[in-house]
C-alpha positions in Angstrom: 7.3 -109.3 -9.3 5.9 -112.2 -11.8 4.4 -113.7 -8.5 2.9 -110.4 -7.4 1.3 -110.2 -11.0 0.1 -113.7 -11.0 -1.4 -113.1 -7.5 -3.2 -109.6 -8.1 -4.8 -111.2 -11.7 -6.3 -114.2 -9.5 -7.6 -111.7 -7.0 -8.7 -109.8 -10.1 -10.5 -112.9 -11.5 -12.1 -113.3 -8.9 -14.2 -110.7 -9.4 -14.0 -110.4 -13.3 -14.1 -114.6 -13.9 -15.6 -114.1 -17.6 -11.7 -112.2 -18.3 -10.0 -115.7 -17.9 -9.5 -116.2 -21.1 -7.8 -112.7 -22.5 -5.5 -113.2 -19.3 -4.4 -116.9 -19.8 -1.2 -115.8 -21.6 -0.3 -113.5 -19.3 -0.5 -115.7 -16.7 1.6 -118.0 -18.6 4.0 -115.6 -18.9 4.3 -114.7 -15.6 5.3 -118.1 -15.1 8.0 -118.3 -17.2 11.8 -116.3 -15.9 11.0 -113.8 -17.9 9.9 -110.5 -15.7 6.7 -109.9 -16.7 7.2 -105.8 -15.9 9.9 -105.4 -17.9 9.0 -103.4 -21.0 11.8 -105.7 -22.6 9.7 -109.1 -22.1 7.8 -109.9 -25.2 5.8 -110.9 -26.9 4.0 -108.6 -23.9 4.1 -107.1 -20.5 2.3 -105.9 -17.9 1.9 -101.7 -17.5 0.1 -99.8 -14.9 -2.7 -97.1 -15.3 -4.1 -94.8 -13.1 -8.3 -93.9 -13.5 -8.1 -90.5 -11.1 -11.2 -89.6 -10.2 -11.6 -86.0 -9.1 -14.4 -84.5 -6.7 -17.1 -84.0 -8.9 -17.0 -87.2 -10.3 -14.8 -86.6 -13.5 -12.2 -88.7 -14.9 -8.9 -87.5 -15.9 -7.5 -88.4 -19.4 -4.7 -87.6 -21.0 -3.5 -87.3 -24.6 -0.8 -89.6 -25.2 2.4 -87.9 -27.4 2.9 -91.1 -29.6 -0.1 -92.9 -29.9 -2.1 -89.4 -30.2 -5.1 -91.4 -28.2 -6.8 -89.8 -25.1 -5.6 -92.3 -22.3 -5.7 -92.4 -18.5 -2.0 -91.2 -17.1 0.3 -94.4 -16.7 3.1 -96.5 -18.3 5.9 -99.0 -17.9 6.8 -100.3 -14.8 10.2 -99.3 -13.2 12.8 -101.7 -11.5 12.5 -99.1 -8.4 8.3 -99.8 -8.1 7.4 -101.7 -5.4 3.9 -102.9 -6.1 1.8 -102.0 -9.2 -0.8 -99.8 -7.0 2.6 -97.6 -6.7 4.0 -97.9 -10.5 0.5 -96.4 -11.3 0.9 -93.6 -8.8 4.2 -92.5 -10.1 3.3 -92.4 -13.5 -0.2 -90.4 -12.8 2.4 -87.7 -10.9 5.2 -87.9 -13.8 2.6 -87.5 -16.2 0.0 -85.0 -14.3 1.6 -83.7 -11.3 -1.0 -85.1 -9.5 0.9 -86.3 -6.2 0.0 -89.6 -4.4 -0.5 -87.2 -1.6 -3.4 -85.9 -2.9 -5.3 -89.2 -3.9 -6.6 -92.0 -1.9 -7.1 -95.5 -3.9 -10.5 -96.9 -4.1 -9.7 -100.3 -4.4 -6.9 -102.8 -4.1 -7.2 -104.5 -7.0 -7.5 -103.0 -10.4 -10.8 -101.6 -11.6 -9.4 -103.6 -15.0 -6.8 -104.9 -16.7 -6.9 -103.9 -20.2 -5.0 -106.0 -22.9 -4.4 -103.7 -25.9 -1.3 -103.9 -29.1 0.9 -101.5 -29.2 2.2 -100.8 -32.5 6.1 -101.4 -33.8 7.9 -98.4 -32.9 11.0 -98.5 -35.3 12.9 -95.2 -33.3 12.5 -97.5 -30.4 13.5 -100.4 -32.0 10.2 -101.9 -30.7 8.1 -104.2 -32.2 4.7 -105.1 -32.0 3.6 -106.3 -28.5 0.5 -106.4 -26.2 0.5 -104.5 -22.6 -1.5 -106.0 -19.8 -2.5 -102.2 -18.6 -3.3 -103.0 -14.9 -5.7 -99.8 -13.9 -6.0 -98.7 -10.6 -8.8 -96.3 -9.6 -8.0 -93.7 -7.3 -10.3 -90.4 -5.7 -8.5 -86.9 -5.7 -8.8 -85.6 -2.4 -9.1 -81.8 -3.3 -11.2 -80.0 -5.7 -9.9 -79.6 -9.3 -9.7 -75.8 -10.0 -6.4 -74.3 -11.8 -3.1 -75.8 -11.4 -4.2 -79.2 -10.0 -2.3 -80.8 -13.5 0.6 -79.8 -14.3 1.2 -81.6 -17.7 4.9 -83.8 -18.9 4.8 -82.2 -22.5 7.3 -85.1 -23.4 4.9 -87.9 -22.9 1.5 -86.3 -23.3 0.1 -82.7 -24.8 -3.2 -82.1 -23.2 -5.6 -83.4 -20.6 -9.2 -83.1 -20.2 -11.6 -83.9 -17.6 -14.6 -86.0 -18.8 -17.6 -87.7 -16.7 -17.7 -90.7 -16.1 -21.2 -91.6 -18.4 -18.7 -90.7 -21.2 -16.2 -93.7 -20.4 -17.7 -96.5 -22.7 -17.2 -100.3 -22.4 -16.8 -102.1 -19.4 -14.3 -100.0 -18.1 -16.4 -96.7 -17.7 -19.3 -99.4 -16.0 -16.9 -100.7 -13.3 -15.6 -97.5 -12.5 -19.5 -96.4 -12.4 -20.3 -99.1 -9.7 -16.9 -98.5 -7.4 -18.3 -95.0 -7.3 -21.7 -95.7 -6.3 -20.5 -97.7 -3.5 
């Protein structure tokens, strides 16, 4: 998988070349033994988001149990995933019950990779570490009336539905323009 990673962040730089720099160590890592998806690998490792996007242009967020933060659904990669387009599509269902079946993805690269600290988590045994959150922007197929999410209480305790004006930095702007076309 480190050679997938190190060949979706060139593709990714690409198109984002001014995000070199933030993304050096994790392609330094990736060419190391070490596999860079593993959520053992440290000092960081790469995690998969997923930016659904429904039909009235809203973006669904999620309010993450431990870090109490309003995220987008995603996570860890597992040892089953395939590609990192799919990690992010299992952990939007795990977390939402929003099926692959009912989205499309937008692109084939992520709209961003985010590189964030996660705090020590003694009941873990977890210290510190960064995660390369590799988001992947996808467009719900069906309209978003009741019982489109169907919330993992053990992971996250509410979601919310917000537009996509509301999503500051550059994440909100990418997400703006792969919209628009």
């Amino acid at each position: 998988m480190n050679d997938r990673v190190i060949s979706v962040v060139r593709d990714y730089l690409v198109a984002h070349p001014r995000e070199a720099e933030r993304l050096v160590p994790l392609l330094e890592l990736a060419t190391t033994a070490a596999p860079v998806t593993a959520r053992t690998t440290l000092p960081g490792h790469v995690t998969c988001g997923a930016i659904a996007v429904n039909t009235t242009f809203r973006v669904l967020q999620v309010r993450h149990r431990t870090l109490d933060r309003w995220l987008f659904p995603g996570g860890h990669v597992d040892d089953t995933d395939p590609t990192l387009v799919a990690t992010a599509l299992r952990e939007l269902a795990e977390e939402t019950g929003v099926l692959p079946s009912t989205v499309r993805p937008l692109r084939t690269i992520p709209v961003d990779i985010d590189v964030h600290s996660i705090p020590e988590n003694p009941e873990k045994g977890e210290p510190e570490h960064t995660h390369y959150d590799f988001r992947f922007i996808f467009q719900i197929l069906r309209s978003t009336g009741p019982g489109t999410v169907d919330l993992r209480h053990d992971e996250v305790t509410d979601h919310r539905w917000i537009p996509v004006s509301d999503l500051d930095g550059p994440t909100g702007a990418r997400i703006a323009a792969v919209l628009a076309g």
